[in-house]
C-alpha positions in Angstrom: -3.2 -35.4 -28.7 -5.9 -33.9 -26.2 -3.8 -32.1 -23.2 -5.8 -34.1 -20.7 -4.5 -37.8 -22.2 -0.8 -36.1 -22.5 -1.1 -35.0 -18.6 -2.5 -38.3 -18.2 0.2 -40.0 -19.5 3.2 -37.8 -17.9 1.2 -38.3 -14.7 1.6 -41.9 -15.3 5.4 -41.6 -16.5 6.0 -39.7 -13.3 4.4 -42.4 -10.6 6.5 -45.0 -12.8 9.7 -42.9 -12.4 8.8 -42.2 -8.6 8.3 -46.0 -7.7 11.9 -46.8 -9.3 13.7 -44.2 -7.5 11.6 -44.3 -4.3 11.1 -48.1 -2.7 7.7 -46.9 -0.5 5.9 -46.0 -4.2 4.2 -49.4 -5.2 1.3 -50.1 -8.3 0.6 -53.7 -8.8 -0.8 -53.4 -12.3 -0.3 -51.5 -14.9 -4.5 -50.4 -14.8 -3.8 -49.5 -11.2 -1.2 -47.5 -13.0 -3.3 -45.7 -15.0 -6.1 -45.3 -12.3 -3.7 -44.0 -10.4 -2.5 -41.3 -12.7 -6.4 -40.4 -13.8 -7.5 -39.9 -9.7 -3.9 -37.8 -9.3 -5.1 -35.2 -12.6 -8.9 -35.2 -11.4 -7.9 -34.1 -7.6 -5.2 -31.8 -8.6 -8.3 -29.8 -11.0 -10.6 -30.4 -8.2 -9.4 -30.6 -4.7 -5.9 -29.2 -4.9 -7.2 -26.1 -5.9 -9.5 -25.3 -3.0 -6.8 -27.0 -0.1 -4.3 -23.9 -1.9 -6.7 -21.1 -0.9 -7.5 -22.7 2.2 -4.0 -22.7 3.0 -2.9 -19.6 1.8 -2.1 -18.0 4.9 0.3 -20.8 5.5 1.7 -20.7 2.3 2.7 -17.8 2.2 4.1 -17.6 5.7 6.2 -20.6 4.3 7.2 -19.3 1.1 5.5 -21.8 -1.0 7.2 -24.6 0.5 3.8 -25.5 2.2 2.7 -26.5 -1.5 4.7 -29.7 -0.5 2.3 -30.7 2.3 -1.0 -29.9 -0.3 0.7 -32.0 -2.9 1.4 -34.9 -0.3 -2.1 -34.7 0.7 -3.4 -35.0 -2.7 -1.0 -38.3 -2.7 -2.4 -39.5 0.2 -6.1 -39.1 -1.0 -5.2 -41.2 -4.5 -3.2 -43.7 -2.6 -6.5 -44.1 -0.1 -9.0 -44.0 -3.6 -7.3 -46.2 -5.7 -6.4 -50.0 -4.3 -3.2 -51.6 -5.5 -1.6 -48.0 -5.2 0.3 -47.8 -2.1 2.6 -45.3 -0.4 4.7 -46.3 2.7 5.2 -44.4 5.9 6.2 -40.7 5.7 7.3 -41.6 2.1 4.1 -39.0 0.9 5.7 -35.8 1.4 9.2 -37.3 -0.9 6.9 -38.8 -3.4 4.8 -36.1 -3.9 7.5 -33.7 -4.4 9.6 -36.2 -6.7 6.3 -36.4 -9.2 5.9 -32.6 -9.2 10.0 -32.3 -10.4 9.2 -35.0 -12.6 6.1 -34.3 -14.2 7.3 -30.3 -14.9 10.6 -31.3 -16.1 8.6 -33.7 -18.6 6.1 -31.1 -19.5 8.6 -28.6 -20.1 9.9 -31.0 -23.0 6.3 -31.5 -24.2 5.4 -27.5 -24.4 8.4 -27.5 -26.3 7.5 -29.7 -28.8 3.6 -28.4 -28.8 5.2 -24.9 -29.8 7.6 -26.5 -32.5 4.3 -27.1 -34.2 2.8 -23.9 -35.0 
């Protein structure tokens, strides 16, 4: 399988696990779903990149930990693209940093199966 459809799809498997855990992470269809996940990869290849060397500075001052805010941004900008895909109150900054876990823990089981294969 193409690694864009599998990031697609753990994209999608992580805003499905976020919204049961979290109660401000809402999708009213399963295509909003799917929207959802595809407007999360494309600004996390386009925008996130350029809003972590603009931030830098910050960053690093921070330790990393001002990778949260860029990631809730990001969150903020699908949520505002895609209708039906909603996000409650200061629920971004949570959300965002539940679907990182999530998506690198399932990832991690995915590269491990992609190397089994070779």
């Amino acid at each position: 399988m193409p690694k864009f459809v599998t990031r697609w799809l753990v994209t999608a498997l992580a805003i499905i696990l976020a919204s049961y855990f979290m109660a401000g992470v809402q999708f009213d269809s399963a295509f909003t779903l799917v929207m959802a996940a595809l407007v999360l990869g494309l600004l996390n290849a386009i925008v996130r990149p350029i809003l972590v060397v603009l931030t830098l500075p910050i960053t690093m001052v921070t330790l990393g930990i001002f990778l949260l805010v860029v990631n809730a941004v990001t969150l903020w900008l699908t949520a505002a693209i895609v209708p039906g895909f909603e996000i409650e109150g200061t629920s971004y900054i949570w959300a965002a940093l539940l679907i990182t876990i999530l998506s690198w823990f399932i990832n991690l089981f995915i590269r491990k199966e992609e190397r089994r294969e070779y």
